[in-house]
Structures are given as structure tokens and as C-alpha cells.
N, C-alpha and C positions, 0 to 999 in steps of 0.2 A: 718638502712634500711628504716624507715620508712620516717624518715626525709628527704632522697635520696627523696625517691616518692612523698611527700611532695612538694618536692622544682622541680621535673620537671613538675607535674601537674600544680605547679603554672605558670613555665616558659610558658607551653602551654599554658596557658590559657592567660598571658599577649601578647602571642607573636600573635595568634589570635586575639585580642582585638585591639593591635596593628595595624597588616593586614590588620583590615576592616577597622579600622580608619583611616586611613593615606593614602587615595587611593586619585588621582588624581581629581581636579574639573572638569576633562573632562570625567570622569567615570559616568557611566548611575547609577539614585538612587538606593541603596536600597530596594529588597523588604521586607516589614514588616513581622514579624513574627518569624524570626530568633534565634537561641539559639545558646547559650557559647558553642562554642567545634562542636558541632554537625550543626549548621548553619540549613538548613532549612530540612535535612532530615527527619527530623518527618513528613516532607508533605507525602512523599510515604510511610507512613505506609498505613497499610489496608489493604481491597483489591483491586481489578478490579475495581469495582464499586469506591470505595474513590477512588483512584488514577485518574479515568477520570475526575469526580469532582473534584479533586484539578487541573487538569491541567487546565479545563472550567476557573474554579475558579480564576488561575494566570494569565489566556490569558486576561479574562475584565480588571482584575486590571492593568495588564501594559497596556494597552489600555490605563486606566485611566491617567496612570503614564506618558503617552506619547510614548508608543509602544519601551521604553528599560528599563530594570532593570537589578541590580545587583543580583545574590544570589546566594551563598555556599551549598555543600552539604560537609559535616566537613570539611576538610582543602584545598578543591578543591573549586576553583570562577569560576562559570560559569555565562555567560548572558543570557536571555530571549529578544527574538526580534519578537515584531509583526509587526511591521510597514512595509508595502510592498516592497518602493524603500532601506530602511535600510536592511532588507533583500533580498535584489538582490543583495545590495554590499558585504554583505557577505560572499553568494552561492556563487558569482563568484571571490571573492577575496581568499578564504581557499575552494580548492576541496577534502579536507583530510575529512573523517567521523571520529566523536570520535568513542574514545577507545571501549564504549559499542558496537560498529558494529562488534567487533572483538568476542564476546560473540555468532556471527554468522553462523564466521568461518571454525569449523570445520563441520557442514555442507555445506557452499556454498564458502566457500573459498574464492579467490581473485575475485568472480563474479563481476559482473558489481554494482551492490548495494553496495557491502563490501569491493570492494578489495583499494588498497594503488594506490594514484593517477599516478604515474606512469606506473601501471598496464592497472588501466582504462582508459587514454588517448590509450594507444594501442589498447586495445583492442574496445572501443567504436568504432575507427576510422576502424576498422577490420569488426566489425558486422552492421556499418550502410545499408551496402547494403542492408540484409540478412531483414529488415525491410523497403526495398523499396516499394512503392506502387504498384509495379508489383509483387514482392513478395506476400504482404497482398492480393493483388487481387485472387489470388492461394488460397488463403485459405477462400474464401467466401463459398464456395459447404460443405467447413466442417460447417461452421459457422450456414448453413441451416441446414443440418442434422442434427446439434446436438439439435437445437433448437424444431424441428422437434420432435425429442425424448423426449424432452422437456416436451413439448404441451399434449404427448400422456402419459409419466406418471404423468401427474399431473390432467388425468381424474378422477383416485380413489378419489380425495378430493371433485371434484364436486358436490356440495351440501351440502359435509359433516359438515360445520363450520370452524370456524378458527384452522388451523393446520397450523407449523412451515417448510415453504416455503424453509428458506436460505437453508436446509439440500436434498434438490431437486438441489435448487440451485449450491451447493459448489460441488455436483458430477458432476452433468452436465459441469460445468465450467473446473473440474479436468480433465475429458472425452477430454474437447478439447483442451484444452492445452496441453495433452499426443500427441493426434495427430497430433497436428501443431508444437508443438517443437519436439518428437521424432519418430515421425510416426508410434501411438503404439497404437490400440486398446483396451485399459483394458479392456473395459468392458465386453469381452470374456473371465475373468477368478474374477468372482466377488470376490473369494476369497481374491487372489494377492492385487487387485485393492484397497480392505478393509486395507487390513494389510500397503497398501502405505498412504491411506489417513489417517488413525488413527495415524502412525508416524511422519508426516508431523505436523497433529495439535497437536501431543504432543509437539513434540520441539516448534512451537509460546508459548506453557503454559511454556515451559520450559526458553524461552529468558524473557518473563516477569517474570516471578519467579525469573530470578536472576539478575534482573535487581534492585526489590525491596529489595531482602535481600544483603544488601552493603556488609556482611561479604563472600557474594561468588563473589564479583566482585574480588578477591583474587584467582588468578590462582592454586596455591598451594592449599589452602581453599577447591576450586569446586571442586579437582582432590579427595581430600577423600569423598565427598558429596554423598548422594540417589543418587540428583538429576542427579550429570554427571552421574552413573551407567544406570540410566533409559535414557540418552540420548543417549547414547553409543549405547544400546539397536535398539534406534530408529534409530539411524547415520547409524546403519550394515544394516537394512533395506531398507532405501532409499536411499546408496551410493550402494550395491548389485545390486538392480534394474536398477538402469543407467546405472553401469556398463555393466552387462547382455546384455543390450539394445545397448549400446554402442560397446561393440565387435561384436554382430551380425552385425550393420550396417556396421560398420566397415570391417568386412570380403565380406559382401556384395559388398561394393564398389570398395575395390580389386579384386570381383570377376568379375565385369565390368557392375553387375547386376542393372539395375533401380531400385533406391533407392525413388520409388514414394507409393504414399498412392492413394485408391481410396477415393475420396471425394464424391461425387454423380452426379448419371446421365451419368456415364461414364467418369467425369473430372477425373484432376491427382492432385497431390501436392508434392512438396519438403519440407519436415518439417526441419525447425531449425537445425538442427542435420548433415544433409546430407549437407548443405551448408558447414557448421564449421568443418565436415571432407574432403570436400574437400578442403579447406582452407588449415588443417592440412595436408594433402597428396601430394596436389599437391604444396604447397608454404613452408610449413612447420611454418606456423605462430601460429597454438595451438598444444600445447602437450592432452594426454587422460587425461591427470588433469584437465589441463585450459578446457577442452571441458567440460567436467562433472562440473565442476563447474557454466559453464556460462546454462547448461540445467537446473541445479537445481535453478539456477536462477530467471531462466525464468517459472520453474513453479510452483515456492513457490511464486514469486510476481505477476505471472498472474491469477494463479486462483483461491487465494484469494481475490484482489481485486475487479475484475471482480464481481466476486460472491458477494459481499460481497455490493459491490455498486447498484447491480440488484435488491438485497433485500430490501435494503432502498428505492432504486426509485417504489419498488411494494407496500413497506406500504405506502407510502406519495400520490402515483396516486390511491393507496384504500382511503385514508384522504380526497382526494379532489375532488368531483363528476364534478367541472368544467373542470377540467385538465383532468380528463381521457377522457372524453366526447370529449374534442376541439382534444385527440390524435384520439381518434379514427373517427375521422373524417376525420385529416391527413391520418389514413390510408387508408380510401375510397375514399379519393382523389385520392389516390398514386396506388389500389390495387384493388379498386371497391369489388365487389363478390368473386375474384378472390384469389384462396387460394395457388395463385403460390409463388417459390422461390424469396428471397427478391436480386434484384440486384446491383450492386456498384452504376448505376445510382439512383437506389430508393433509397438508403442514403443520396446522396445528397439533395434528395428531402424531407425527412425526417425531416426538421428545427425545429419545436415544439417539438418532440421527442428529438430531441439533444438536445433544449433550458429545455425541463425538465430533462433530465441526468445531465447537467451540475450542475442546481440548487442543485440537491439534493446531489451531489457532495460539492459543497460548501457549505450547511448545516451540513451535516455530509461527513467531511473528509475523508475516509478512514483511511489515514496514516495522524496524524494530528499534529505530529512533526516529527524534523529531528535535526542533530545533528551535528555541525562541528568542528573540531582542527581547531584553531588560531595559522599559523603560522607564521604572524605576525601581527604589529597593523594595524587595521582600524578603516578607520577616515568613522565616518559614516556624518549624517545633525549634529547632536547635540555633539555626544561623540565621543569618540576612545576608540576602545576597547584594550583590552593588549593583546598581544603575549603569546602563552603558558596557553593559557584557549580555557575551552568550551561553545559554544553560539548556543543557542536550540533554532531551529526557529518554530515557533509555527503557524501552518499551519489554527488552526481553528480559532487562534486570528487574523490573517491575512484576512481569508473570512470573520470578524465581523467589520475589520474597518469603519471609521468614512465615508471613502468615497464609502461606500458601501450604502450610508442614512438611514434616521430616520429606515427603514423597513430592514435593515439588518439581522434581527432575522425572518425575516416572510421569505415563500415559496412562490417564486412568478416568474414563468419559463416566465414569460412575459416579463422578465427587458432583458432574452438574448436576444431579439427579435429587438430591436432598439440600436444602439450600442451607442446613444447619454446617453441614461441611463444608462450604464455601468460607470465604474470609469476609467478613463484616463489612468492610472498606468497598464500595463498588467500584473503585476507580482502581483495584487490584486485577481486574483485569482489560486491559487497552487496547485490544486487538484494533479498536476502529477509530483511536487516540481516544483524548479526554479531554476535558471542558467544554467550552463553548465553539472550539471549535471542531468541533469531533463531527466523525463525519458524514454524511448526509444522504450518504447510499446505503448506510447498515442494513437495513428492510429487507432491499434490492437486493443488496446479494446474500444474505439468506434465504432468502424465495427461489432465486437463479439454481444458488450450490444446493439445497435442500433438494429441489425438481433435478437435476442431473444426479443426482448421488441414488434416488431412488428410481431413475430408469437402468441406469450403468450396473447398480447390484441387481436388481432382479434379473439381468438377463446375464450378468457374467461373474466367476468367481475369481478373486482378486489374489498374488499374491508377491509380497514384497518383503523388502529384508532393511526395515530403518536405520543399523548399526553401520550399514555400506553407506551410508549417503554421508560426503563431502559438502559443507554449502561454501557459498560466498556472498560478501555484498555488493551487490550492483543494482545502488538504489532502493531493491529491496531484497527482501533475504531467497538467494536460489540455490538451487543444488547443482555445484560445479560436474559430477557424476556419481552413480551410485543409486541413482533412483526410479530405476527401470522396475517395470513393473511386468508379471506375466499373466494371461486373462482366460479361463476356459468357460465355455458355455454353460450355463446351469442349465440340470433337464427338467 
């Protein structure tokens, strides 16, 4: 018996050995580091904190390596791609997400994020309307209000020193997202509201958690785990919720009733929801699954990221006493004295404002990789990649390239401002990913963070200290601590 296992460990371990040696001269190098058997998995031990470090970490060095490498995690070859046009041919050559998107599943199902490319060509092509700019313009009156609300609980911290913003932030964001995608006011029942937002952030802890422990990327494995029990937990919760939500509209709309929200000032809105059952109703293009799916969608990736981007852009405009000075000047340009509602036209006129979201966007990524099935090879400038592997394109190595110049690492919302300063390449910058599947709220949430960044500066002055903030990845890029922010009234 022993000899048996002797002699297959060996076999593995030659056959391995083998594998990486005998790869093609058109294969991207090598990353350094690597172990027998196990390949580079020891990079994701740790925690949050190690794992964004290591990703920081790999994105320079294949930069260095020429923005492609090879590396393993045990007996699976995956590549890393940072290089901008090498990742466009990518995204648009494999529209399949790896395997790990499927760890997503059973909460958001075949939504637009996770679902199998066949799915999402339908359905993308189904909800583009539902995201037209006449649409979005329907939802500016909520975009005030909420902002609105904003403004006014975030006077208790006035004065008080630095306290931690994102958690003003991430409700608020939740708040509208409810509204614009299901036409649902939480915040009339703070209880409910609590118990949807605490389940929502467990499952993100819970897709990194088992993203790092390999032995539950094992279907079988995760079904006896804590962890599926506590997600299960959380799955009943915020699939009940939409449901709920979902029947009522739904009987609504049979019942012939306007299926509109009040926004403010007497306006109307049709949220997300009422478009896609009529859709469903009158065409018969989604089922109550595919709906529910594509809501949970919409607002596990809306207002986390929203929020999550708001935060970073209020420590780095507290960092930088120019920047926030040159905004608010934009907005006396745009607003004078004047403490009115922000309109479609005043975003356009908002350029500085945008030219600082974007930056801080491309500092800190939000979602700062992505992940694809190779269904077949591509030939990129240098390599080809194989068929049958997966290739993580690394979003924050991407905003760090070489033609991004010497000052790629520095904050500088001036360089949006002249487009001769930008990098030639549009897919150098990815904040909202790239190709064809990129993604489909961009508008949204610049209209959303645009309207909150110019209520919250005009009435408060910001101030924060970028060099203190620790992040981590959990899913997507957050700040472990260090990111408090302190706020005084402007007069």
C-alpha cells in the first residue's frame, strides 16, 4: 500500500513537472515563485489584507514581465494580463466568466454578471433599453432626494472628527438602488432594510472566503461546510425579499395599476423591475426567475460599487486641498448660492467633477480583476494563449501601465482634462471592465455619484488623509481601516 502511494505521488509530481515544462515558446513566462504540486496557491493564503497585496504585488511584476505571465494554482494554468490592447482581445474573444463566478450563483443566478454567454447575449440585448438615457433621465428626482438625505444625516458628524463615512455611504446607495431598480422604499421599515443589508455583506465575505480556501471550491466539500449553512441563511433572506416585491408588482401590473414611484417635486419613475415585467407579460421574454435574478443583480453590483467609489473619491478630495477647492468652484460656477436640485444639464457641465471620479476610479479600482474561460486560443501581440484555461485580467495592473507615464501612481484629475494626455489605447482605462461585456450601468452611476458629490460638497468641507488607508479584497477592493473621513459645514 505504501509503495502504491509512493509511486503515484511520484507520478504526480513528474507529470506536473513535466506540464510546466514542456509548454509552448509562444506561452507567456512564468511567474516566479511557484511550488511542486501546489503551483502558486500559497499566494492566496492570508487574509484580505495579504491577498490585495499579493494581487498589487503580481500586477507590477507582470508589468515588469511585459503585461503576461503564466501561473498555476495546483494542477489548473491560469494567465495574468495586464496589458490594455492584450486585454481587449481577450474580453472580446472568451465572453464565458470562470468557474469561480459560478460560487455566485445561487444568489444572482444567470444575471448579467454570472450568467453563461448564451444567456447574457439575450438578455443584455433585452435590457438595453431599460438603461436608455431617457430612462436614466427618470431617475435624476430620486438621485436628488437621496442625496438630499444624504447631506442631512451626515450633519451629526459635523464637527465631530473623523468618523467612518462608507457606512452613511453604503445605505444611502442601498436606499437608491431599492428605488430605481424595484420601486421600494426601505427605508420605511429600518428593520427589514437592516436584515437585507447585513445579508447581502455577508454573502461578499462569503464569495471571498471561499474563493481562498481551495478545498471549498469543491461543490460536494461546500454543501457540508459552516459556511454554505450561513449562506443558505442569508440566500432565504434576500431571495424572500424580491420575491415579496416581485409578486406585489407583479399583481399590480395585472391589475392595470401605475407601477410608478414618486421621485420628488411631484415627478414619476418606472424602476427596473416594471420595465422587465412588462417585458415578461407582454412578450414573454423573462420568466420570475430570470427577473429576480437580473434585480439581484442590479443591486448587489450597484450599490456596492457606487458606494464604495463615493468613499474613495471623499478620502482622496479630503487629501487634496487643491482638488476640492478647483470642485467647488465648479460648483459655483454651475449653482452660484443656489441650493437647487442638480439637473441632467448640470452634469454635463460638471467636467472636473467627472475628471476627479474617474481618477480615483483608476487609483483604486473597485472591482480590480475579472476572470475568463478560454474557449479557445488566442493569439495575443506576443503569445497565445491555450484553450481550456483561465486568464485574470487584472484591472489595477491595467490603470498602472506604462502608458499611463512616469506619474501613474500619483492622483492627478487634471490629466482627464486634455485628452492629448491620456493614453491612446481606450481600454487603458477599465474601471467599468472591457469588451463586450462591460458594463451596463456605467451612465447610472455616474449620474447617481456625479448628483451626491455635488450636494455633499456644497454644503460640507471634507477632510482626509489617503497614505492611512489599509485596503483589502473582498470581492472587491475596500478599505480594511484608515479611511475616516472628518466633515465641517461650509458657510
Amino acid at each position: 500500500m505504501l509503495t502504491l502511494a509512493l509511486f503515484c505521488i511520484t507520478f504526480v509530481l513528474y507529470w506536473t513537472w513535466r506540464h510546466r515544462n514542456t509548454k509552448s515558446k509562444l506561452e507567456p513566462p512564468t511567474y516566479p515563485g511557484g511550488l511542486p504540486l501546489i503551483g502558486h496557491a500559497h499566494f492566496l493564503m492570508g487574509d484580505t489584507v495579504c491577498l490585495w497585496n499579493t494581487m498589487r504585488e503580481v500586477s507590477h511584476n507582470t508589468l515588469r514581465l511585459g503585461g503576461v505571465i503564466t501561473a498555476s494554482i495546483g494542477p489548473r494554468t491560469l494567465y495574468v494580463v495586464t496589458d490594455p490592447e492584450d486585454s481587449l482581445t481577450v474580453a472580446n474573444a472568451c465572453l464565458q466568466k470562470d468557474f469561480m463566478y459560478e460560487f455566485a450563483k445561487p444568489w444572482l443566478g444567470d444575471g448579467l454578471l454570472t450568467g453563461k454567454v448564451s444567456i447574457w447575449k439575450r438578455h443584455r440585448i433585452l435590457l438595453n433599453p431599460a438603461f436608455s438615457q431617457r430612462v436614466l433621465d427618470g431617475f435624476q428626482g430620486v438621485f436628488n432626494s437621496q442625496s438630499r438625505r444624504l447631506v442631512k444625516d451626515l450633519e451629526v458628524k459635523v464637527g465631530k472628527g473623523p468618523f467612518d463615512h462608507l457606512v452613511y455611504l453604503r445605505r444611502n446607495a442601498l436606499e437608491t438602488v431599492c428605488l430605481t431598480t424595484m420601486g421600494v422604499d426601505f427605508s420605511k421599515d429600518s428593520v427589514l432594510f437592516s436584515q437585507y443589508e447585513q445579508a447581502m455583506g455577508q454573502m461578499l465575505n462569503s464569495l471571498t472566503e471561499r474563493f481562498q480556501k481551495l478545498w471549498l471550491h469543491n461543490d460536494f466539500i461546500y454543501s457540508f461546510s459552516t459556511l454554505k449553512k450561513k449562506d443558505d441563511q442569508c440566500l432565504r433572506i434576500l431571495h424572500n425579499m424580491c420575491d415579496k416585491v416581485l409578486q406585489a408588482r407583479k399583481a399590480a401590473h395585472l391589475n392595470n395599476k401605475k407601477n410608478e414611484v414618486e421621485a420628488s417635486k411631484g415627478t414619476k419613475l418606472k424602476a427596473f423591475l416594471d420595465l422587465l415585467l412588462e417585458l415578461s407579460i407582454e412578450t414573454g421574454a423573462f420568466n420570475d426567475s430570470e427577473i429576480r435574478e437580473e434585480v439581484n443583480t442590479m443591486i448587489a453590483v450597484g450599490h456596492n460599487t457606487t458606494a464604495d467609489v463615493l468613499m474613495f473619491t471623499l478620502v482622496l478630495i479630503g487629501s487634496y486641498t487643491k482638488v476640492q477647492e478647483r470642485i467647488f468652484e465648479e460648483l459655483q460656477n454651475v449653482f452660484g448660492d443656489d441650493d437647487r436640485d442638480v439637473t441632467k444639464q448640470d452634469l454635463s457641465r460638471l467636467v472636473y467633477l467627472e475628471a476627479v471620479l474617474k481618477e480615483s476610479m483608476r487609483i483604486y479600482p473597485i472591482v480590480p480583476v475579472t476572470a475568463r474561460r478560454l474557449h479557445e486560443n488566442v493569439k495575443l501581440k506576443n503569445y497565445t494563449l491555450t484553450a481550456g484555461r483561465t486568464c485574470v485580467i487584472f484591472i489595477y495592473g491595467i490603470h498602472r501601465h506604462p502608458m499611463w507615464g512616469d506619474d501613474a501612481e500619483e492622483f492627478k484629475p487634471e490629466r482627464w482634462l486634455d485628452k492629448t494626455t491620456l493614453p491612446s489605447c481606450p481600454t487603458a482605462f477599465a474601471a467599468f471592465s472591457i469588451g463586450r461585456r462591460v458594463c451596463i450601468g456605467k451612465q447610472f452611476a455616474f449620474m447617481a455619484m456625479k448628483t451626491t458629490l455635488a450636494h455633499v460638497l456644497r454644503h460640507y468641507r471634507v477632510k482626509g488623509d489617503q497614505t492611512k488607508m489599509v485596503l483589502k479584497a473582498d470581492v472587491v477592493l475596500k478599505p480594511k481601516y484608515g479611511h475616516y473621513i472628518s466633515i465641517e459645514k461650509r458657510s
